[in-house]
N, C-alpha and C positions, 0 to 999 in steps of 0.2 A: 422769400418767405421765411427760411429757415435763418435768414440774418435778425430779422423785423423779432423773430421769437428770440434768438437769443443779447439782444439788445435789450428790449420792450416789457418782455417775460419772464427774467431770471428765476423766479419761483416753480412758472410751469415749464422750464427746462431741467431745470433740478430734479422734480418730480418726476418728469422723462426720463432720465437717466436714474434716476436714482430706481425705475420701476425695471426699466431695463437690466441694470445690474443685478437688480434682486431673482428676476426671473432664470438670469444666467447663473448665479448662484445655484438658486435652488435644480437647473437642469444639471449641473454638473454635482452636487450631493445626491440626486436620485438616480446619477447613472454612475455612480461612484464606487469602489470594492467594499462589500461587507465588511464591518468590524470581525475582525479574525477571533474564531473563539477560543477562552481561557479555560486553562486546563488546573487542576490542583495539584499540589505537590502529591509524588507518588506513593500508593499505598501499597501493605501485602496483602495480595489476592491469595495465594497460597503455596503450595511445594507440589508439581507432580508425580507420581508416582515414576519412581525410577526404574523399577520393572518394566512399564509401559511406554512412557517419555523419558528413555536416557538420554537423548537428543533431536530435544524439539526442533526443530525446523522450518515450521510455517505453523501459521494460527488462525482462523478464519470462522466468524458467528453463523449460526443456524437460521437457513428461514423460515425453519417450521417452529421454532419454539423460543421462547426470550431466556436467554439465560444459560442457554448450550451455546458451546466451542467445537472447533474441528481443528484438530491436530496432528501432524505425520513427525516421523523421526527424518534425518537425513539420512543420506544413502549406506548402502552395505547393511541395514534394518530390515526387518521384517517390512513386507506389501502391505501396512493395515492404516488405515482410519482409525482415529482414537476419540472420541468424543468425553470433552468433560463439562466441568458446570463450572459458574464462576470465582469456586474457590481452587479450581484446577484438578481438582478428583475426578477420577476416571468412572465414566457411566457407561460407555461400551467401547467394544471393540470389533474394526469390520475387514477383516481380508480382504485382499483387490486381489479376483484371479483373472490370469491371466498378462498379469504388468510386471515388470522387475521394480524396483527401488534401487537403479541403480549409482541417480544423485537427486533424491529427492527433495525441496529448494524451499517450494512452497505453497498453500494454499487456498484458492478462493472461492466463494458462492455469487453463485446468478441466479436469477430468476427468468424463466424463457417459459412463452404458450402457456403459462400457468403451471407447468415444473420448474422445480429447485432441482440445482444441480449444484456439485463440486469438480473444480479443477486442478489437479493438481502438475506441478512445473517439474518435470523431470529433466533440468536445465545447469545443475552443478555443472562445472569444468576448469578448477582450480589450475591444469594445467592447459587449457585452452589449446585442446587436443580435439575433441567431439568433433563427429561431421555434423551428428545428427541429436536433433535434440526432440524432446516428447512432452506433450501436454495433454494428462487421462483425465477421460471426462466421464465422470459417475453423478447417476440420478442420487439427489440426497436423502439418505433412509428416513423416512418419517417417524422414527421411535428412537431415540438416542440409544435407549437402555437394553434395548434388544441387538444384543451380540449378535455375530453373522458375517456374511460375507455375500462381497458385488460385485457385478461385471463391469466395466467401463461402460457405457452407451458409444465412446467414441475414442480415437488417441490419433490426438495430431501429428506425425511427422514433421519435422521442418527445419529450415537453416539457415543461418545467420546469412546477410545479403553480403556481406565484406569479409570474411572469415570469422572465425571460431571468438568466441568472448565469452566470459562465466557471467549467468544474471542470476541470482536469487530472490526476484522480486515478483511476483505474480498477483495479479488485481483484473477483475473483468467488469463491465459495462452492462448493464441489459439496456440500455439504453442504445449505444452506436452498435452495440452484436459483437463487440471484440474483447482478445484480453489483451495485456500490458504486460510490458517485462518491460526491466528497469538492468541497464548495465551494471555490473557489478564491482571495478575496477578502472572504468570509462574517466577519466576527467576531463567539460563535465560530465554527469551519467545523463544518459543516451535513455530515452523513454522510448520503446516500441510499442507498435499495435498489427495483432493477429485475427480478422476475422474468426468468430464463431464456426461459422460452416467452410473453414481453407480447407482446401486438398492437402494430401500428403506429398511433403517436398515442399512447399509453400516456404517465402523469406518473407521476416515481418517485416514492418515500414517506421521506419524513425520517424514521428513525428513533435517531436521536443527534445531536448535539452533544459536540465536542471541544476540551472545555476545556484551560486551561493552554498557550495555546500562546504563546510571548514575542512584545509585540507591541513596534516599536520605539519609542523617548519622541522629546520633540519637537525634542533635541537632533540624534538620529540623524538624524531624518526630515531637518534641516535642512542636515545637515553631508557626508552619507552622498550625497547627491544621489538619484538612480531608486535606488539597492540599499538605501539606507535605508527606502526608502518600502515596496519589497516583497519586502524578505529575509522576512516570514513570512508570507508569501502559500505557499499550499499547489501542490505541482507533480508530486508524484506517491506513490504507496501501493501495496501491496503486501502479500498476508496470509501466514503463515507456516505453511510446509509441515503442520505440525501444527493448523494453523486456529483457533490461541487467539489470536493477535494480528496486528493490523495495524502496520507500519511505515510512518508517514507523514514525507513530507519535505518541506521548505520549503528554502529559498535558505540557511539558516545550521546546521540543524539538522535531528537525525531525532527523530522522536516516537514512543514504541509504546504503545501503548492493547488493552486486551482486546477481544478481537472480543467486541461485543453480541450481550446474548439479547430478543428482542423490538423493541420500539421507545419510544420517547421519553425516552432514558436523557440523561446527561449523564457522559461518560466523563474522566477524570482521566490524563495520560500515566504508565506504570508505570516508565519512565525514559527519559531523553533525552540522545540525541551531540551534542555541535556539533560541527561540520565545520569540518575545514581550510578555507581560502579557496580556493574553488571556481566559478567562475564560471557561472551560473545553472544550477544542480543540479536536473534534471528525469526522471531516472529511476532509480525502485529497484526489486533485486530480488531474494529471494533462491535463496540456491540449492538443490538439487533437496533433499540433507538436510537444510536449514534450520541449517548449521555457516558459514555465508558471506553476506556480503549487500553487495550490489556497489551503488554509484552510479555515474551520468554525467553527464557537461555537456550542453547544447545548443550551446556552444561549440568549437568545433575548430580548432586542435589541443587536448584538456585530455584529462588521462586520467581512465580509470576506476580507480577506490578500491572497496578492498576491508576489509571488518571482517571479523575471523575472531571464535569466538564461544569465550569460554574458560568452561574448564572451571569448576563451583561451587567 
């Protein structure tokens, strides 16, 4: 029968195949990766207050309001939450009692039972020393501008499954109930995940690696002096309002990679910024519509930069 048709038939075999192809076609365009979105050349958002952020350290948007930020200094700083707006002005300020600051890395917000909450990564360890490493978790003040001071709701104890490693990267999920740390040093860097509700003493779970990230050659390494050495050491991440992708940063560059399903993947970046010369770039965030996504320095005075996200 199927000789008789391609003898007999050449037209209604053509049209067979050719409907066939087209449907195959069209299944592999509908299950195919998003067009990756395009970001604008960066802009200045503003200068923050040196007083307050002499060294920013982690960035992370507000769920309660469009257009505020959460801010911490890195370690040996005052215990405070710094809240500004999106030209990097300080709108309050909020004590953590009871927590040290004593390498504070980075910041993020979740949405849980109908509270916002921040967590922040007390996860530095430059000299990959720490047994023990901390993740405070504070309900997020619902008033930017009203100064003050909060307890933790929670603070995770926990350790690394293979020994000691520095991550400065912290990002959380309301969606899987976990957060994410991102190796800091790792080639390549090593993506973990920490349940919401772990016990104390809890080791996160690798579940990816994040390929592609430019490591420098041995000219840089040599010429470049310390920036050479650790422009692609990882310093902060950030997942995007819609929860398909992580924005990872390093000293020269941002990275975006699909937020994984499962574990033990090996993720490919879907596009990458390089940044202006920026002086050690340790926090990203975006903003509450995921139309915006701001970096900072640890260095002060440096402003914050801002990518706006254009249209397809």
């Amino acid at each position: 029968m199927m000789k008789s048709i391609v003898l007999f038939k050449p037209r209604r075999a053509f049209l067979a195949l050719f409907t066939v192809g087209y449907l195959f076609l069209s299944a592999c365009q509908a299950t195919s990766e998003a067009t990756p979105v395009r970001w604008s050349e960066p802009v200045f958002a503003g200068i923050p207050d040196a007083g307050k952020l002499a060294e920013l350290s982690g960035l992370t948007r507000s769920n309660h309001a469009d257009g505020v930020y959460w801010a911490i200094n890195d370690g040996d700083n005052p215990a405070e939450i710094i809240a500004i707006d999106g030209a990097a002005q300080t709108l309050g300020t909020f004590s953590t009692e009871g927590v040290r600051n004593i390498d504070w890395e980075d910041i993020t917000n979740y949405s849980l039972n109908g509270k916002n909450y921040l967590a922040i990564a007390d996860t530095g360890d430059n000299g990959g020393i720490r047994d023990e490493l901390y993740i405070h978790i504070f309900e997020e003040p619902a008033d930017a501008n009203q100064s003050g001071s909060i307890t933790p709701v929670k603070s995770i104890r926990f350790h690394w499954p293979d020994g000691a490693r520095d991550a400065e990267s912290l990002f959380a999920s309301s969606e899987s109930k976990r957060f994410y740390l991102i190796s800091k040093k790792r080639v390549p860097a090593e993506l973990f995940a920490l349940p919401f509700d772990a016990k104390d003493g809890s080791k996160p779970v690798k579940v990816a690696t994040l390929e592609g990230i430019a490591q420098p050659d041995a000219q840089t390494m040599n010429s470049k002096g310390d920036y050479g050495r650790y422009r692609a050491q990882i310093t902060a991440a950030d997942l995007s309002p819609d929860k398909t992708t992580i924005a990872v940063l390093n000293y020269q560059q941002i990275y975006f990679f699909k937020m994984p399903k499962g574990k033990g993947q090996s993720l490919s970046p879907q596009t990458i910024i390089t940044l202006p010369w920026l002086p050690q770039a340790e926090g990203i965030g975006y903003s509450r519509d995921g139309k915006q996504l701001f970096v900072g320095s640890e260095q002060a005075p440096t402003p914050v930069i801002r990518f706006d996200r254009l249209q397809p």
